[in-house]
Structures are given as C-alpha cells and as structure tokens.
Backbone as CSV, one residue per row, in Angstrom:
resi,resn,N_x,N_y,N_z,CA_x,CA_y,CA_z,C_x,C_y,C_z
1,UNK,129.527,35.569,94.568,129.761,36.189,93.267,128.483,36.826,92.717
2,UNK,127.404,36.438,93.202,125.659,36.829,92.533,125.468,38.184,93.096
3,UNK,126.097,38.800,94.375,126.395,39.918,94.555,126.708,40.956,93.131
4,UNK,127.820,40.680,93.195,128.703,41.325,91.993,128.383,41.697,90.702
5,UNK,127.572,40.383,90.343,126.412,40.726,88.989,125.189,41.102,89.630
6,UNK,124.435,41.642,90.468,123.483,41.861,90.959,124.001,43.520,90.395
7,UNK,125.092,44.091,91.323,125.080,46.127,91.506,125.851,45.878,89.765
8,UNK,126.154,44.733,89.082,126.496,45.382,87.487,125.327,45.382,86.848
9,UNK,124.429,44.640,87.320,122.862,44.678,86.790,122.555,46.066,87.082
10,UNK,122.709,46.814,88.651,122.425,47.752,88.708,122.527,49.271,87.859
11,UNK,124.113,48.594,87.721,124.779,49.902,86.685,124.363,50.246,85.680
12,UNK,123.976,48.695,85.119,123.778,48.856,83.592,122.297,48.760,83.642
13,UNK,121.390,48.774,84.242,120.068,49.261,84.111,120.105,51.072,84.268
14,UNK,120.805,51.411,85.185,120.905,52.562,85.103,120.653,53.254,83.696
15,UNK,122.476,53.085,83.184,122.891,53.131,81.832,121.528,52.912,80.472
16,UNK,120.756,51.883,80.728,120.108,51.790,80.539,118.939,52.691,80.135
17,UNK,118.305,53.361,81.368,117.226,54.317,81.338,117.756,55.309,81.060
18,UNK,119.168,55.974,80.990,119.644,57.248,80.584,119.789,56.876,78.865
19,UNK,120.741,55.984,78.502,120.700,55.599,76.808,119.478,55.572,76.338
20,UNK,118.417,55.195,76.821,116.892,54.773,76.407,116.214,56.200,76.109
21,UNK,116.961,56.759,77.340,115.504,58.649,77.429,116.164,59.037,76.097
22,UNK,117.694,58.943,75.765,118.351,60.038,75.137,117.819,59.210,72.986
23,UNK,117.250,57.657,73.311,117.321,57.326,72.227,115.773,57.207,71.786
24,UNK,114.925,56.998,72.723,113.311,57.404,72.499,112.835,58.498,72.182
25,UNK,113.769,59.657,71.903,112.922,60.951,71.832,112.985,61.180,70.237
26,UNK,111.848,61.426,69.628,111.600,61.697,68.501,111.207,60.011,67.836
27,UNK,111.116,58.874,68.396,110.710,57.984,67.380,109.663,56.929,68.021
28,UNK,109.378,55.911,67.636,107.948,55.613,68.586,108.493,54.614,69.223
29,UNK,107.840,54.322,70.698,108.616,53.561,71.755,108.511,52.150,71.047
30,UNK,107.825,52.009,70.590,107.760,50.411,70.094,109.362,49.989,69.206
31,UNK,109.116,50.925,67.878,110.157,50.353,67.422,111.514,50.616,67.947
32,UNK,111.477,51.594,69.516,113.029,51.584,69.711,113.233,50.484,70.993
33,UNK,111.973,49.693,70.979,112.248,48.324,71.645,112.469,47.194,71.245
34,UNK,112.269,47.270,69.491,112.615,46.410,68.885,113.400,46.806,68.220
35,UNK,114.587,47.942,68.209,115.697,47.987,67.622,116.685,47.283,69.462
36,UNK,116.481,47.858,70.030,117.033,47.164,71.315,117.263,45.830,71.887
37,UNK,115.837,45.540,71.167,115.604,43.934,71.583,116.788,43.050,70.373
38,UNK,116.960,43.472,69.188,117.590,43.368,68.459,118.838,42.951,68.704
39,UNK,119.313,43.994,69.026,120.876,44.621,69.979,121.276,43.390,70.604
40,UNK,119.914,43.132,71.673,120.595,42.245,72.385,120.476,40.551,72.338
41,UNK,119.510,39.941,71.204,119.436,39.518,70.602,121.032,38.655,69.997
42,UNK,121.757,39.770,69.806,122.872,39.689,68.716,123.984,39.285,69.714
43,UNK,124.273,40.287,70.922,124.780,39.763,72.139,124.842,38.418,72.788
44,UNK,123.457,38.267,73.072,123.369,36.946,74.185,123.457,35.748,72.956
45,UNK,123.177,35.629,72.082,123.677,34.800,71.336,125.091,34.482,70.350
46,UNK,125.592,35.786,70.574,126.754,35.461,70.575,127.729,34.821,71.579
47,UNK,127.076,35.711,72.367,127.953,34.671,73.932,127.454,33.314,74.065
48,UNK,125.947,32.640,73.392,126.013,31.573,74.127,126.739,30.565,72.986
49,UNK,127.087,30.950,71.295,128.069,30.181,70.661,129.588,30.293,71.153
50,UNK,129.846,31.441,71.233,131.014,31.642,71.654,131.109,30.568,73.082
51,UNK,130.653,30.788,73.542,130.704,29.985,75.110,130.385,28.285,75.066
52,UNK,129.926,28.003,73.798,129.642,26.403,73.720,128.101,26.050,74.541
53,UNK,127.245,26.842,74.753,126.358,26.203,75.408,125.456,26.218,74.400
54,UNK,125.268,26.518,73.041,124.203,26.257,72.578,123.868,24.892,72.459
55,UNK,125.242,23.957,72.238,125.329,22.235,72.635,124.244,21.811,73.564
56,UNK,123.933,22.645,74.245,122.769,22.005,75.083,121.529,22.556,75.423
57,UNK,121.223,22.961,74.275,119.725,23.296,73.756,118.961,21.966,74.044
58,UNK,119.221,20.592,73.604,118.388,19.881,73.762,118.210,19.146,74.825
59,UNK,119.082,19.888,75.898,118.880,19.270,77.723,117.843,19.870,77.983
60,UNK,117.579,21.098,77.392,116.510,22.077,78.223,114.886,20.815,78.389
61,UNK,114.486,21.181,79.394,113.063,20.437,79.323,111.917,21.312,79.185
62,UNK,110.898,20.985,78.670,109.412,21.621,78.151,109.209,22.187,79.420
63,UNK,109.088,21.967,80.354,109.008,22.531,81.295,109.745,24.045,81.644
64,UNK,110.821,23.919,81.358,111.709,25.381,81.584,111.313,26.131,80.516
65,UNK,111.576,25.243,79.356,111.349,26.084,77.864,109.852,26.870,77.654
66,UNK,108.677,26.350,79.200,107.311,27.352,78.587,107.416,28.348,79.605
67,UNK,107.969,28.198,81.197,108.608,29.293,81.569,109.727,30.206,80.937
68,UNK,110.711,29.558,80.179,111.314,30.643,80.038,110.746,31.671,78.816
69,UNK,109.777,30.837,78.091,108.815,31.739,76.863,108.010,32.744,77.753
70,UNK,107.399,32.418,78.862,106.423,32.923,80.031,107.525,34.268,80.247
71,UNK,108.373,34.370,80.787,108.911,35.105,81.239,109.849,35.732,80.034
72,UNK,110.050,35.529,78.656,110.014,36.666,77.784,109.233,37.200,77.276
73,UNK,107.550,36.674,77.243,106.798,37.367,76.963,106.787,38.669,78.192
74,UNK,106.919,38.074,79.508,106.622,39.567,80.521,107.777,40.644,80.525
75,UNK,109.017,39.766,80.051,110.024,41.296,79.692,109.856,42.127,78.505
76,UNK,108.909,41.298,77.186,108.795,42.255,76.220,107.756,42.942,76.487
77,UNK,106.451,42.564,77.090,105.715,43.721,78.270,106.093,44.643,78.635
78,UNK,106.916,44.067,79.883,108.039,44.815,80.612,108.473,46.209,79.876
79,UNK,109.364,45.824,78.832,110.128,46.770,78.059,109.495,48.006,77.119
80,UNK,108.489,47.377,76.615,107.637,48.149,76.044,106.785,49.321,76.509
81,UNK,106.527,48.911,77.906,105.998,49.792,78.825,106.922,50.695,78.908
82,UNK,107.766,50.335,79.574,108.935,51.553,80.048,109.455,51.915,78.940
83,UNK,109.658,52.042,77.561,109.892,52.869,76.906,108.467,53.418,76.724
84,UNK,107.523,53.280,76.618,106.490,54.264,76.401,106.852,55.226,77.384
85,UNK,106.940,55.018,78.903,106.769,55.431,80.100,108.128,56.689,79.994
86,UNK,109.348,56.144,79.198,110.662,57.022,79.054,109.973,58.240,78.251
87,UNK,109.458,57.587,77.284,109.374,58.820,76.085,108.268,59.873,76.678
88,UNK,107.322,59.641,77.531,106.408,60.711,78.402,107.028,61.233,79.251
89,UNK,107.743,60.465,80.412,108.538,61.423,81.303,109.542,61.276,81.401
90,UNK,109.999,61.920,82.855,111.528,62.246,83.407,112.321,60.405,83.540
91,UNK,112.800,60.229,82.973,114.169,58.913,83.260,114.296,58.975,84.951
92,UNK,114.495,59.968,85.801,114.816,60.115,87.046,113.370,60.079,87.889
93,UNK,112.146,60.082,87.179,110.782,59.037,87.884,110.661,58.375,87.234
94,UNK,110.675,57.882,86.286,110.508,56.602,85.375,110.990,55.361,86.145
95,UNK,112.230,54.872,86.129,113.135,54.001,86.910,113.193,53.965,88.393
96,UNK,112.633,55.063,89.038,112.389,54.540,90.471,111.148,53.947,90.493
97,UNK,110.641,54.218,89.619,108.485,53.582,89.818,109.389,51.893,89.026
98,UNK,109.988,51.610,88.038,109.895,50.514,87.432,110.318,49.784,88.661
99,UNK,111.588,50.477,89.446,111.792,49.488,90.573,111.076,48.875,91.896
100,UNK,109.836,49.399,91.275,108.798,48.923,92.427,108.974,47.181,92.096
101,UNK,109.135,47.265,90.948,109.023,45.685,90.535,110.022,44.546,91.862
102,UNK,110.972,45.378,92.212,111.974,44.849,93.497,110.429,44.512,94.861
103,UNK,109.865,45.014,94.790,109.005,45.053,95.689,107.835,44.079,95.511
104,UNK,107.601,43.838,94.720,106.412,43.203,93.724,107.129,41.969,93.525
105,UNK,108.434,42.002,93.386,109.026,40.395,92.824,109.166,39.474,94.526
106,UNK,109.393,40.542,95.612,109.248,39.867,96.959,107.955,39.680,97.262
107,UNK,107.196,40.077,96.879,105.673,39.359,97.438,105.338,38.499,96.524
108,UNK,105.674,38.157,94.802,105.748,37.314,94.311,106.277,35.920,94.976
109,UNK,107.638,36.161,95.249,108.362,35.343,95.506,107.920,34.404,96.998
110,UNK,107.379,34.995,97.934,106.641,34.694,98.891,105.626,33.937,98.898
111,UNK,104.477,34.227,97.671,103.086,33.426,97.296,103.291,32.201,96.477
112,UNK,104.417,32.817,95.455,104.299,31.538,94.428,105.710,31.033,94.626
113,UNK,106.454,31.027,95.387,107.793,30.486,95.296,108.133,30.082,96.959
114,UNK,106.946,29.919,97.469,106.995,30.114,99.149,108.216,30.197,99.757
115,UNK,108.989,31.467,99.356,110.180,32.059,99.493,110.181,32.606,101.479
116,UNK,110.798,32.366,101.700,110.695,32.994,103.310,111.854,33.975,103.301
117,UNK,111.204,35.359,103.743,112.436,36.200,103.383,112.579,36.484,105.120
118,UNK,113.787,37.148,104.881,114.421,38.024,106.244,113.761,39.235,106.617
119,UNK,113.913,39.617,107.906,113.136,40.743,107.797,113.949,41.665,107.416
120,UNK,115.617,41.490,106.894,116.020,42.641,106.002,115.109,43.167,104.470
121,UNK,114.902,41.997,104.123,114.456,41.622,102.851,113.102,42.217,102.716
122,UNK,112.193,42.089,103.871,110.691,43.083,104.241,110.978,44.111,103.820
123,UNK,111.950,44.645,104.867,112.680,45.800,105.300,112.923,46.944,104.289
124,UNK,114.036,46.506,103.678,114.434,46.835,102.283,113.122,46.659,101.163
125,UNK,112.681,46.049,100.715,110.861,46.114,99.951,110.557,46.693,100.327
126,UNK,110.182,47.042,101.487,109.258,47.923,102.262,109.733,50.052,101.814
127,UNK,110.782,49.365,101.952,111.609,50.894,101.546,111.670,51.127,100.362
128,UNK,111.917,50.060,99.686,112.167,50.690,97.961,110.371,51.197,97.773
129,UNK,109.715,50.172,98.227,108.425,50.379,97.840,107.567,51.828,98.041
130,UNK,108.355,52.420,99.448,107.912,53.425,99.848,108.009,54.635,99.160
131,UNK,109.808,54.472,98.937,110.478,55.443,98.045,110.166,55.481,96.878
132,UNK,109.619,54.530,95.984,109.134,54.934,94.525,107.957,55.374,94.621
133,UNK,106.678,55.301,95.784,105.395,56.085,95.802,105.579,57.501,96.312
134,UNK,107.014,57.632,96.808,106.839,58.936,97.317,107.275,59.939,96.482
135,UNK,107.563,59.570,95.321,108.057,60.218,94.167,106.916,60.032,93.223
136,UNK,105.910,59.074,93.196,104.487,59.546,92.417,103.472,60.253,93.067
137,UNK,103.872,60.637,94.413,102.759,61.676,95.208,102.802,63.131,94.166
138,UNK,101.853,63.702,94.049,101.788,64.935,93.825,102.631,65.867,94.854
139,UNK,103.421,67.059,93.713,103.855,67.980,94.833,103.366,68.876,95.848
140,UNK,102.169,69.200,95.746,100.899,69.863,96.502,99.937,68.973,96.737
141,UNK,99.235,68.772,97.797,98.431,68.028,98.169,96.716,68.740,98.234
C-alpha cells in the first residue's frame, strides 16, 4: 500500500510546485510559506481529531518528539528555500534540483540509518541524481 501513497505524494508535490509558482509571484516567499504552512496546519490536525489519534499524544516518547521537532525544523528550511527558489525561477528546474533530495536521502539513509540498498535503489539515485545536474549545467559550455 506505501507504493500508492508514495506516486500520490508524487502528484501532489507536483501540484504543489505548479500552485506554489502561480501563488509566489508578486508576494514574499516567506510569508507565502507561512500562509501554506497554515493551510496545512488546519488539515493534518483536523484529520488527527477527526481520526481519534490525538488520544495518544501522551504515548509519544521524548525521544520521537525531539526527532520529530528535528525534522520540522528541516521541512520549514526545506520549504522556505524552495519558495524562495519558485519565486526566482522556472517551477520546471526548481523541482527537479529539489528532487536531488531523493538522492541525498539514499546516502543519508546508508550512513546514518545503515540502510543497505539494492542496486536498483543505487541505480535509480544515481539517475535522479544525474538528471537534476543535467538540467543545472549551463546551456553552452
């Protein structure tokens, strides 16, 4: 099933960088990451009352709870960048360079998660990785 939400992740990142180019232009990237962040804000917490899991807020352990702070501080990084990055250029190089991060999260995952990948998994990194530098080469050399 992690398939399935994996290419809707895909879609809607897409969706994503096209709604983002068309809503960054004319206002400053910051605050249209915190009208966004907002947005979704309003979402995921609605789903997690609606869904009954806020009941177990107090299972979480200190441990998850400073990773999972760790890792919203690097998506509001994350986010902030790439709307700066939208509002300077093209959406159609923007989002292939962010997806280097696919590439970057497998050599992550390797050092600090002593992840052993396939050599599809090289394979594929190896390619996305290629394909988003070959779109920051200059067109004349």
């Amino acid at each position: 099933m992690w398939k399935y939400y994996a290419v809707l992740s895909a879609v809607f990142a897409a969706l994503t960088a096209i709604l983002a180019k068309k809503g960054v232009s004319g206002i400053d990237s910051n605050l249209a990451t915190a009208i966004r962040t907002t947005v979704i804000l309003v979402i995921v917490w609605g789903i997690v009352l609606v869904s009954g899991a806020v009941s177990k807020v107090r299972e979480i352990s200190g441990y998850c709870v400073t990773f999972l702070i760790l890792s919203g501080i690097a998506t509001g990084f994350s986010w902030l960048f790439y709307f700066k990055a939208l509002q300077g250029g093209p959406a159609s190089m923007v989002a292939p360079i962010d997806k280097l991060s696919v590439a970057i999260t497998i050599v992550l995952g390797i050092v600090i998660l002593g992840e052993q990948p396939s050599w599809k998994v090289i394979l594929g990194g190896s390619l996305i990785a290629a394909g988003s530098l070959v779109m920051v080469l200059p067109d004349k050399f």
